[in-house]
KOLPALUM-837293 format. One record per residue: x, z, y of N, C-alpha, C in turn; residue in one letter. Coordinates in steps of 0.02 Angstrom, whole numbers, padded with zeros to 5 digits, always signed. Atoms other than C-alpha are relative to their C-alpha. Last residue first. Layout:
# KOLPALUM-837293
XZYXZYXZYa...
This chain:
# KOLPALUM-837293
+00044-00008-00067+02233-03318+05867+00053+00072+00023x+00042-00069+00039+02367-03378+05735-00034+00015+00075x+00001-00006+00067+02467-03547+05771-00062+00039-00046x-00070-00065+00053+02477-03545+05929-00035-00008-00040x+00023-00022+00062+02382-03693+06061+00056+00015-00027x-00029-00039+00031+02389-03700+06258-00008+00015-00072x-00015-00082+00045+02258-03786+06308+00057-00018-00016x-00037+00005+00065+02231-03935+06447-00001+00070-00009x+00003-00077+00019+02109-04005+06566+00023-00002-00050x+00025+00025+00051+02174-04187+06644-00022+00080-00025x-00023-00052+00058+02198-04196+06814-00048+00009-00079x+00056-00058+00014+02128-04369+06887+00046+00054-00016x+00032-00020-00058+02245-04483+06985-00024+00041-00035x+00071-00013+00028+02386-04503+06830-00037+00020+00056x+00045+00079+00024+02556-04563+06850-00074-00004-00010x-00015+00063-00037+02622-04395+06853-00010-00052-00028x-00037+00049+00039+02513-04266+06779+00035-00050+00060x-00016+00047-00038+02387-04134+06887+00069-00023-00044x-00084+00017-00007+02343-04016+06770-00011-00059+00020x-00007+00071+00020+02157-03939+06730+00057-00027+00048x+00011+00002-00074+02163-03741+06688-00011-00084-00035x-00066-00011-00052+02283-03680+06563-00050-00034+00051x+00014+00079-00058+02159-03635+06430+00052+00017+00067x-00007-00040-00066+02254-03520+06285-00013-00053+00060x-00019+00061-00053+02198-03585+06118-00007+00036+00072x+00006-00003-00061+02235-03483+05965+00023-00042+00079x-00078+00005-00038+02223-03571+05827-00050+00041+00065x-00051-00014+00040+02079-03527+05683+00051+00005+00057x-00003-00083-00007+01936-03588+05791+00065+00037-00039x-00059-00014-00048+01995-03770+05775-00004+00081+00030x-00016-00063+00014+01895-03821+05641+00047+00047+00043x+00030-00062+00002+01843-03971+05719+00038+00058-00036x-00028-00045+00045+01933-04084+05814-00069+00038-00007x+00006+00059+00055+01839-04237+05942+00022+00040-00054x+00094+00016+00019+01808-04089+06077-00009-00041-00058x+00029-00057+00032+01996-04024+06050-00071-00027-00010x-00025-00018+00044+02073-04202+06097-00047+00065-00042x+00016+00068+00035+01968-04221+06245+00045-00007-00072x+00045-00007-00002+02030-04053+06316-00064-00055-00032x+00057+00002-00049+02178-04084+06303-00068+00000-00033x+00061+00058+00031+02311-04009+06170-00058-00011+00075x+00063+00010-00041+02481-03923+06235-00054-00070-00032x+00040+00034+00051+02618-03853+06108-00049-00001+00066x-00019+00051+00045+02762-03782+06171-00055-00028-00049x+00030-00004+00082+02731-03697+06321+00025-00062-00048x-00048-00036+00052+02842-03677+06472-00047+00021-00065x+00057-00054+00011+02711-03749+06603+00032+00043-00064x+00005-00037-00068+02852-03852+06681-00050+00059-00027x-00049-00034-00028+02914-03897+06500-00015+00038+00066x-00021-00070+00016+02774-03923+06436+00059+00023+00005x+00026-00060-00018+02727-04043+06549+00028+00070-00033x-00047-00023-00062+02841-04188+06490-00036+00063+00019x-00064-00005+00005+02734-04211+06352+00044+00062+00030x+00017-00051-00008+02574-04206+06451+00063+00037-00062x-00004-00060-00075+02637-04348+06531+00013+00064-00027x-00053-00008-00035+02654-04426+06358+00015+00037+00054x-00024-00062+00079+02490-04387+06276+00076-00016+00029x+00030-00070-00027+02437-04461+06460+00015+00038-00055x-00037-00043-00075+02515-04616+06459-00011+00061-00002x-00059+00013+00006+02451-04674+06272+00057+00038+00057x-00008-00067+00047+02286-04618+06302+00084-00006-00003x-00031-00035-00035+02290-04738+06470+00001+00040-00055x+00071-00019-00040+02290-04892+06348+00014+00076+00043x-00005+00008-00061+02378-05000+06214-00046+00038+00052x+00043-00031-00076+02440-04984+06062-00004+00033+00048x-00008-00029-00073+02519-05103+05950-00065+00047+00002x+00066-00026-00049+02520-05152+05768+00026+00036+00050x+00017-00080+00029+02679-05251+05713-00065+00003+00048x+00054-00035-00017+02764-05419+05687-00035+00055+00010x+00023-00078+00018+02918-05474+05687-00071+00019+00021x-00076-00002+00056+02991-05670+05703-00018+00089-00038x-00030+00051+00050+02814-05684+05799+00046+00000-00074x-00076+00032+00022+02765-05543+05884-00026-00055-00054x-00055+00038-00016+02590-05428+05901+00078-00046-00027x-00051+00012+00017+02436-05351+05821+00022-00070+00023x-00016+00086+00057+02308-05272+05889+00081+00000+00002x-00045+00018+00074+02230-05118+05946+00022-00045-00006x+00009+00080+00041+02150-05067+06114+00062+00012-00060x-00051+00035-00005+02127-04870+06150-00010-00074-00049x+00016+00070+00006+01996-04763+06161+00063-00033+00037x+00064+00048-00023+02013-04560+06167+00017-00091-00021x+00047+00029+00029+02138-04427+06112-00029-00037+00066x+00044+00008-00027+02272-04311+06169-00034-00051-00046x+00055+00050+00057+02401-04215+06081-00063+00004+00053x+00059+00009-00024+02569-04130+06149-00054-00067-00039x+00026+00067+00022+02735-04091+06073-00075+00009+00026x+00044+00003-00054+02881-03985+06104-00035-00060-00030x+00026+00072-00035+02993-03951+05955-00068+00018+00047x+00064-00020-00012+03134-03845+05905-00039-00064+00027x+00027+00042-00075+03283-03900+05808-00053+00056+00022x+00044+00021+00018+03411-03750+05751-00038-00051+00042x+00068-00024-00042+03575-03735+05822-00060-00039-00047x-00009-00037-00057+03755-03752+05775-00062+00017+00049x-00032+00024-00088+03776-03916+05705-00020+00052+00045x-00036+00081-00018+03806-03883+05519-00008+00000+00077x-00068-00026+00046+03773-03658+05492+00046-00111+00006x-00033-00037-00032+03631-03685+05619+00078-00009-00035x-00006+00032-00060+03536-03823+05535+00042+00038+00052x-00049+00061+00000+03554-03745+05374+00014-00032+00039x-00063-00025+00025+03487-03576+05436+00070-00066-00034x-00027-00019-00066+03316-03667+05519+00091+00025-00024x-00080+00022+00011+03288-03735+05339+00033-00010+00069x-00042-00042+00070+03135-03630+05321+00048-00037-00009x-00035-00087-00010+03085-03644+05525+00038+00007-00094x-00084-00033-00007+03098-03839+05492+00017+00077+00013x-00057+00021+00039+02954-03840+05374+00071+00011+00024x-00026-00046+00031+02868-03720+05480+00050-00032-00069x-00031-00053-00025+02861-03819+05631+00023+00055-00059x-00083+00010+00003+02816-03963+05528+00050+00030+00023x-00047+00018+00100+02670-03883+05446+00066-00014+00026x-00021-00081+00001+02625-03813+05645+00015+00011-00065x-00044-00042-00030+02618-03983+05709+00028+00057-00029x-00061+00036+00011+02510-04069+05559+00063+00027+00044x-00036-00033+00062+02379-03914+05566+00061-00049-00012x-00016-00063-00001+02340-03983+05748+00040+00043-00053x-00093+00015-00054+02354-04163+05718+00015+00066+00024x-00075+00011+00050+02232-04107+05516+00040-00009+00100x-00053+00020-00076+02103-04032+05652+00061+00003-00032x-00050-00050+00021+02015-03979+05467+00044+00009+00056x+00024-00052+00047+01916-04136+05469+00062+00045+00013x+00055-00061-00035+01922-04222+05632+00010+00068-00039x-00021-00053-00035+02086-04323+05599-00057+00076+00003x-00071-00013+00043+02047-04474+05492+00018+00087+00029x+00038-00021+00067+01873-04517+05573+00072+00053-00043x+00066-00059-00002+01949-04486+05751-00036+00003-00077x+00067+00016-00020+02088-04618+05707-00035+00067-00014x+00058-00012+00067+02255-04540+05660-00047-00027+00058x+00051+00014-00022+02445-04557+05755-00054+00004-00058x+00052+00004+00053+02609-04495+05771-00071-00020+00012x+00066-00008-00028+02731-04514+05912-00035-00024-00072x+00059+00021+00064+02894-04461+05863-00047-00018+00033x+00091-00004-00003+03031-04423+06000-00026-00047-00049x+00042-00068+00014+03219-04398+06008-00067+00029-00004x-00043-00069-00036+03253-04572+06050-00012+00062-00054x-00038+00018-00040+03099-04665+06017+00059+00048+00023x-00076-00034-00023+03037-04681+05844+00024-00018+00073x-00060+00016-00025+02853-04744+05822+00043+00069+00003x+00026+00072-00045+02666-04749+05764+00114-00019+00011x-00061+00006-00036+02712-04617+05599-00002-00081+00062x-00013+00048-00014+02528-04619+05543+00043+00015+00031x-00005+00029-00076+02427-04445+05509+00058-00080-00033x+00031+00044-00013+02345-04392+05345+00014-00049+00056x+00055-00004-00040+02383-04225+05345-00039-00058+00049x+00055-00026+00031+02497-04232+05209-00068+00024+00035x+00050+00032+00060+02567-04389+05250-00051+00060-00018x+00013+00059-00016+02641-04296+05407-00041-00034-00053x+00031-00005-00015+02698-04152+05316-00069-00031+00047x+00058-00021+00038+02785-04225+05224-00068+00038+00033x+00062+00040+00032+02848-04353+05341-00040+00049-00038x+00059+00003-00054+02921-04198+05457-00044-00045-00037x+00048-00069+00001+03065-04157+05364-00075-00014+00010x+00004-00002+00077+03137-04333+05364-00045+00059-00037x+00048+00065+00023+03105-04356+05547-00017-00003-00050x+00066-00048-00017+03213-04173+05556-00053-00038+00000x+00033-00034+00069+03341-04257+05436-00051+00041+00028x+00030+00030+00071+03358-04420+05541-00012+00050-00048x+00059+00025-00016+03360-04303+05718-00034-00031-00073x+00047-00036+00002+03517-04216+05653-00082-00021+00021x+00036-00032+00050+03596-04369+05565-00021+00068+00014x+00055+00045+00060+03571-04465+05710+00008+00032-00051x+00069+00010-00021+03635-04329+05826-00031-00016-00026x+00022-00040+00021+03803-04302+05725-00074+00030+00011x+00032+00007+00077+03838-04477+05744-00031+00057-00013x+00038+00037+00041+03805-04465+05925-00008-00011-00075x+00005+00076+00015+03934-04326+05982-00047-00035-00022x-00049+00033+00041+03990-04153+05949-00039-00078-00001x-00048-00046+00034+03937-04045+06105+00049-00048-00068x-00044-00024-00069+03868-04171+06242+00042+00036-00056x-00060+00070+00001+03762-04254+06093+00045+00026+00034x-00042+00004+00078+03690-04074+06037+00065-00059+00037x-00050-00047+00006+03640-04030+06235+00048+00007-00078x-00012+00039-00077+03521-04209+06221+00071+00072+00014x-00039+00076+00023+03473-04146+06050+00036-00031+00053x-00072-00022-00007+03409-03968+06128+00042-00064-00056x-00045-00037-00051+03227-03999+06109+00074+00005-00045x-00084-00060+00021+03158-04120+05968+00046+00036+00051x-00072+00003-00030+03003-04189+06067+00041+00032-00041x-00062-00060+00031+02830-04233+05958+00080-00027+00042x-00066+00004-00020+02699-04333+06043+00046+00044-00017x-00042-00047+00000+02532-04349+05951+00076+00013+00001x-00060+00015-00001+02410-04473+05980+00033+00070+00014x-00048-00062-00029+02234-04462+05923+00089-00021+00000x-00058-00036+00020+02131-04616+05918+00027+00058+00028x-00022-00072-00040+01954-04685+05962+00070+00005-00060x-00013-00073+00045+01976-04876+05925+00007+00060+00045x+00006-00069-00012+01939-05038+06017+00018+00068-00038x+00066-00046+00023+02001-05202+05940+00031+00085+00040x+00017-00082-00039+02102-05343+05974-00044+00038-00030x+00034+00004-00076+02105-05503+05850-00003+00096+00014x-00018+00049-00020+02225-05497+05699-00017-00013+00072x-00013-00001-00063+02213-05317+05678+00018-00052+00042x+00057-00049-00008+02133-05310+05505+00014+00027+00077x+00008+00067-00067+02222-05476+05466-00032+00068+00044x+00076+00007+00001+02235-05398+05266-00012-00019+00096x+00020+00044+00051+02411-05399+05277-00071-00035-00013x-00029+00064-00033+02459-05343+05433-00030-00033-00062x+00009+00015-00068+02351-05184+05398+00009-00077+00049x+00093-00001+00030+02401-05145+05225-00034-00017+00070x+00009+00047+00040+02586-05160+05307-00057-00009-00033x-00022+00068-00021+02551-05060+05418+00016-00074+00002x+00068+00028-00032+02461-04931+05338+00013-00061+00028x+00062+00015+00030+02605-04927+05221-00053-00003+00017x+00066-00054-00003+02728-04890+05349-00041-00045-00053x+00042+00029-00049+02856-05040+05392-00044+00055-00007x-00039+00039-00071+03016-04980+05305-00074-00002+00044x-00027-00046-00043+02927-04891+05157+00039+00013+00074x+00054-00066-00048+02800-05009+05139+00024+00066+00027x+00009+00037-00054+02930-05148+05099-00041+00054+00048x-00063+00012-00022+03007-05046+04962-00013-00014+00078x-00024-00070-00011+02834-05018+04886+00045+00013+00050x+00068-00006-00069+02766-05212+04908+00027+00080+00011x-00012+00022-00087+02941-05249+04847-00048+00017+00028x-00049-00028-00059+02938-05114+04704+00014-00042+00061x+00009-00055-00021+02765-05175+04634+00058+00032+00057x+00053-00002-00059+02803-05348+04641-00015+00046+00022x-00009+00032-00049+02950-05316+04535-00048-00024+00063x-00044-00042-00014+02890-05206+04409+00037-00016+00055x+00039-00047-00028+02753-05346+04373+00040+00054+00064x+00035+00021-00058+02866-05470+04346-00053+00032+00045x-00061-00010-00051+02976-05364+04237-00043-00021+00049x-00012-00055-00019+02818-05336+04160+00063+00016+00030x+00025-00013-00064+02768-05517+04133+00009+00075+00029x-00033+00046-00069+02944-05545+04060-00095+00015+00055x-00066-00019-00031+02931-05413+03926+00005-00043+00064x+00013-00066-00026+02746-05447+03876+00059+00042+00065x+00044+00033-00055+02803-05646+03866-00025+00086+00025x-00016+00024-00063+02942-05572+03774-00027-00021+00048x-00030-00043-00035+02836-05472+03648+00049-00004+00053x+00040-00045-00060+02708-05616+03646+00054+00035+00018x+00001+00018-00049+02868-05717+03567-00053+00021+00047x+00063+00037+00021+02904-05611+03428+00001-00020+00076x-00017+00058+00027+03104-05570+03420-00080-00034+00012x-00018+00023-00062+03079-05402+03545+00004-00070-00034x+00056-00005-00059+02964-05319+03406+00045-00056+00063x-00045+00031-00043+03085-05349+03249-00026-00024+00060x-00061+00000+00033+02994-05292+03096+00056+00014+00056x-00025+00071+00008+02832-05266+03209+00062+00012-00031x-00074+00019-00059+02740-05099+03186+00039-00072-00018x-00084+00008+00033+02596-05072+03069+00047-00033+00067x-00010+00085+00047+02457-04992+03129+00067-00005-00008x-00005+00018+00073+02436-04816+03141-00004-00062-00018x+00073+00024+00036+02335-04809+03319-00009-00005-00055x+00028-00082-00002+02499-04683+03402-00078-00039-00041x-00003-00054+00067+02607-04820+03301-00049+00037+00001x+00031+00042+00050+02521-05000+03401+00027+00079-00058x+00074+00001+00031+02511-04901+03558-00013-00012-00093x+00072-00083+00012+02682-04837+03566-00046-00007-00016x+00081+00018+00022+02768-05003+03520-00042+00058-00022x-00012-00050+00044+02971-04963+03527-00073+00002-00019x-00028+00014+00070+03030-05124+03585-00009+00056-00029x+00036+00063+00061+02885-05143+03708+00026+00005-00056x+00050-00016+00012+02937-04972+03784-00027-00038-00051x+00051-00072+00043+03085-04982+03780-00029-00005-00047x-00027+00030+00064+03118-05160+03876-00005+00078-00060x+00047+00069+00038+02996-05094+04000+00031-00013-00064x+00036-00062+00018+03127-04916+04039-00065-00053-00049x-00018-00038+00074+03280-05042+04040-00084+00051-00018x+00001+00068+00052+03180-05153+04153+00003+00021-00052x+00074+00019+00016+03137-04998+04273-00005-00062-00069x+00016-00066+00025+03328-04952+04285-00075+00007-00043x-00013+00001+00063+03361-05111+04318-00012+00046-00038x+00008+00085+00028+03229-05153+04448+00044+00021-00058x+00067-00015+00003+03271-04980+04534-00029-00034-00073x-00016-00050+00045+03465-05003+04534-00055+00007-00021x-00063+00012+00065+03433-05193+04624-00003+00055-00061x+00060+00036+00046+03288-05122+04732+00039-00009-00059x+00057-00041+00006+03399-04971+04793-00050-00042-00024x-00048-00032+00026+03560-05099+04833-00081+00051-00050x+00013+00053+00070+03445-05226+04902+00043+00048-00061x+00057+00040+00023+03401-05121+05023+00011-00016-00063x+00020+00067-00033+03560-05015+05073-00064-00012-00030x-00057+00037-00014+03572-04827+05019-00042-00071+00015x-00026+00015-00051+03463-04706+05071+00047-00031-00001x+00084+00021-00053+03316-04713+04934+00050-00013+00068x+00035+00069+00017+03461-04701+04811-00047-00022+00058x-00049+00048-00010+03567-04550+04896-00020-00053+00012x+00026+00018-00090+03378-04457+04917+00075-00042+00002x+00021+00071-00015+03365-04450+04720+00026-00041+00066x-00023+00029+00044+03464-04298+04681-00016-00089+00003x-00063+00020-00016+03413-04208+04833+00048-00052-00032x-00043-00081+00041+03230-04215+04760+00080-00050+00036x+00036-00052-00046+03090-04353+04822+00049+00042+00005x-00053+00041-00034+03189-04513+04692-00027+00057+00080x-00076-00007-00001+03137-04390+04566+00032-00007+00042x-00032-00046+00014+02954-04337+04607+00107-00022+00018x+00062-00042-00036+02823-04492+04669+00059+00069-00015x+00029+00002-00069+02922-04638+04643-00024+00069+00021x-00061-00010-00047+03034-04543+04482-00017-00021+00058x-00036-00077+00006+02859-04494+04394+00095-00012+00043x+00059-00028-00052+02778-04670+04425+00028+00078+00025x-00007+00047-00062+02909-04757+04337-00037+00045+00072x-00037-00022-00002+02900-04625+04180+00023-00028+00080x-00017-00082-00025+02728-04634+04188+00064+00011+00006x-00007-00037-00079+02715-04833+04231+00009+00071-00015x-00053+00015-00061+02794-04896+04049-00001+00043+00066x-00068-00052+00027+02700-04756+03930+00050-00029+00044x-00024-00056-00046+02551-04787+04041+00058+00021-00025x-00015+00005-00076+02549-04968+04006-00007+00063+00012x-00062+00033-00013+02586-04959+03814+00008+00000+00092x-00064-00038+00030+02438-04843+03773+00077-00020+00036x-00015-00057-00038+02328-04948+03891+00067+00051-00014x-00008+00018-00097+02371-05108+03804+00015+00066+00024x-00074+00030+00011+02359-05033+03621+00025-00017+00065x-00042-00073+00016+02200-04976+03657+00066-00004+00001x+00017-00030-00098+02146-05145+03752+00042+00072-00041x-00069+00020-00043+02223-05221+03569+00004+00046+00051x-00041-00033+00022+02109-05100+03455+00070-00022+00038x+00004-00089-00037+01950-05146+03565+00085+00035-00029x-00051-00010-00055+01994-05336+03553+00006+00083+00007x+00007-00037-00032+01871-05388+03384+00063+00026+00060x+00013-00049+00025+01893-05551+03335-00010+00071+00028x+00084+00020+00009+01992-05708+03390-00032+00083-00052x-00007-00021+00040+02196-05723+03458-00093+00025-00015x-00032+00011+00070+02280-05823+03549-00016+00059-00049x-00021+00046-00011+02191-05846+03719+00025-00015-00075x+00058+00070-00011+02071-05719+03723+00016-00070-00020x+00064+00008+00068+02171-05586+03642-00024-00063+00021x-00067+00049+00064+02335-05622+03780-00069-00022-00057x-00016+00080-00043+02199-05599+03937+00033-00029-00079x+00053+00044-00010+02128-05436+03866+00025-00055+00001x+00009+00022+00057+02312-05362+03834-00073-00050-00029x-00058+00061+00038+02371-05396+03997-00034-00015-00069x+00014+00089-00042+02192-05328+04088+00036-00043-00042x+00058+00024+00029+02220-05169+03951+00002-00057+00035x-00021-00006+00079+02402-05142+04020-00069-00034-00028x-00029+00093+00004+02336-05188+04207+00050-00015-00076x+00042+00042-00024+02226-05036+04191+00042-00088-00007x+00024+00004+00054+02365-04912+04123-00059-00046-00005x-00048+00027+00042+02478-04958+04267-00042+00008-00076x-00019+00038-00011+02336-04919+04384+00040-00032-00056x+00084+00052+00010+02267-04778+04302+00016-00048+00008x-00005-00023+00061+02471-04697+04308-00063-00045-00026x-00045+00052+00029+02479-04759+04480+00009+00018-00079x+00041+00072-00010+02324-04658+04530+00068-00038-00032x+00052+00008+00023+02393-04503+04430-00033-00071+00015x-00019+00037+00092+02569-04522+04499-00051-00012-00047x-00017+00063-00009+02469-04525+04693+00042-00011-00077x+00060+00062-00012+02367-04384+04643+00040-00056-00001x+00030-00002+00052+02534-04280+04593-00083-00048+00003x-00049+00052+00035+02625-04340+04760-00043-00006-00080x+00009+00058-00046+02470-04257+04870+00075-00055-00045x+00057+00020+00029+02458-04096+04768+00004-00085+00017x+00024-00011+00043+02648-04064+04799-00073-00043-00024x-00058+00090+00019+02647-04128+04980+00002-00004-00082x+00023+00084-00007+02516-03999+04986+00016-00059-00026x+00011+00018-00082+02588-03842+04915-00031-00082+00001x-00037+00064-00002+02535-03781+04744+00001-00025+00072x
């Protein structure tokens, strides 16, 4: 099973607990209030009913709306994609309640006329309400990053702060010779489906999309996040091989596959969060310059993948790649030279 795979199936499983957790919570809360005696056969009834709503909910976040079939919805406007979501999700609630999985799969008796009793609307309306909080905090996290938003939210960068980080600069070569041939639109949607390529692998190794500039990514992971497995190392050479297996589609539309240049440094950098009308996490510091410099380098040193030397010491498993030392490189903008490898795939 590939990653992204394992890594969507956990996440329908946790939202599956989740949605079957705040089923029992609902049905706890209603017993207490209006109704006296034993509760264990409601909470059953609860859970039953809240995974039969979130699995089918949980199964088009994490699968459907993932698949060519979905990717229209997820790329049309905002409100357009909450709107279809929301009804789609309402019809799937209204269902559920009116069809009362828990209360058959337990053998009790079923309501004459389940949507006419007034819990079963108060069930129905707090689960639209639910279904709705869920897809804006969802919706919202897909625009801003979900660390980011978990991040701004909780204050967790309100005041500055130190951090070791890895930063990892990804270039899309030959975009800059695309625009010259057929133009800017055909740029943004070759850069937006090689960005698009690239999250999975990206989530699946744990890293942080920091920014879009141009033709460039810069990804990011804290030293705890990164060490194991040298996920910014194994994250390069997933997304290199995602686009090598739809290298032939990219040829047969604009006439050339991408390739990518990309360098990865590490060390201590400030954190916090900026703006007013917009807010976001920054950062700030010479790591930032120097996973850039070293960017630009690989072009003069005609490799395509350079890691420093401070980068590799904070990684571990890193025996696996072959790393070819280039010495220590004089950078522009930079007094010290910095010592850098050369890293392939296979030794």
């Amino acid at each position: 099973m590939r990653r992204a795979t394992k890594r969507r199936v956990r996440l329908f499983l946790r939202l599956l607990l989740l949605g079957t957790l705040i089923g029992v919570a609902y049905n706890s809360f209603i017993d207490l209030i209006f109704f006296t005696g034993s509760i264990f056969p409601r909470n059953l009834v609860g859970a039953i009913d809240g995974a039969a709503i979130t699995a089918p909910i949980a199964a088009m976040e994490t699968f459907l709306l993932r698949t060519r079939w979905g990717r229209p919805l997820q790329q049309a406007p905002f409100l357009v994609t909450f709107g279809a979501k929301w009804l789609v999700y309402g019809t799937i609630i209204t269902a559920v309640i009116a069809g009362e999985p828990g209360t058959r799969a337990l053998g009790l008796t079923p309501s004459a006329a389940p949507l006419q009793s007034p819990l079963a609307r108060l069930a129905v309306l707090f689960s639209f309400v639910a279904a709705f909080a869920f897809l804006f905090v969802f919706e919202i996290s897909q625009i801003v990053g979900p660390r980011n938003l978990r991040n701004i939210v909780l204050g967790r960068y309100h005041r500055p702060r130190v951090e070791e980080r890895f930063f990892l600069f990804l270039d899309i070569a030959g975009s800059t010779s695309l625009a010259e041939q057929t133009g800017p639109a055909a740029v943004h949607r070759f850069l937006a489906r090689v960005f698009r390529l690239a999250s999975d692998p990206i989530a699946d190794y744990s890293g942080e999309v920091y920014q879009y500039v141009g033709d460039e990514m810069v990804v990011t992971w804290t030293v705890a996040e990164a060490r194991s497995d040298a996920r910014p190392i194994a994250c390069f050479f997933a997304i290199v091989a995602a686009l090598h297996e739809v290298a032939p589609e990219f040829e047969r539309e604009f006439g050339l596959a991408p390739r990518l240049r990309a360098a990865l440094h590490a060390g201590p950098v400030i954190s916090g969060e900026i703006g007013d009308s917009k807010r976001d996490v920054v950062f700030h510091g010479d790591v930032m310059n120097t996973a850039a410099r070293l960017e630009q380098a690989t072009r003069d040193l005609d490799r395509s993948f350079l890691v420093s030397t401070d980068a590799l010491s904070r990684l571990a498993a890193t025996e696996r790649y072959a790393l070819e030392p280039l010495g220590p490189q004089a950078l522009r903008g930079r007094a010290a030279p910095v010592e850098v490898y050369a890293v392939s795939a296979t030794r």
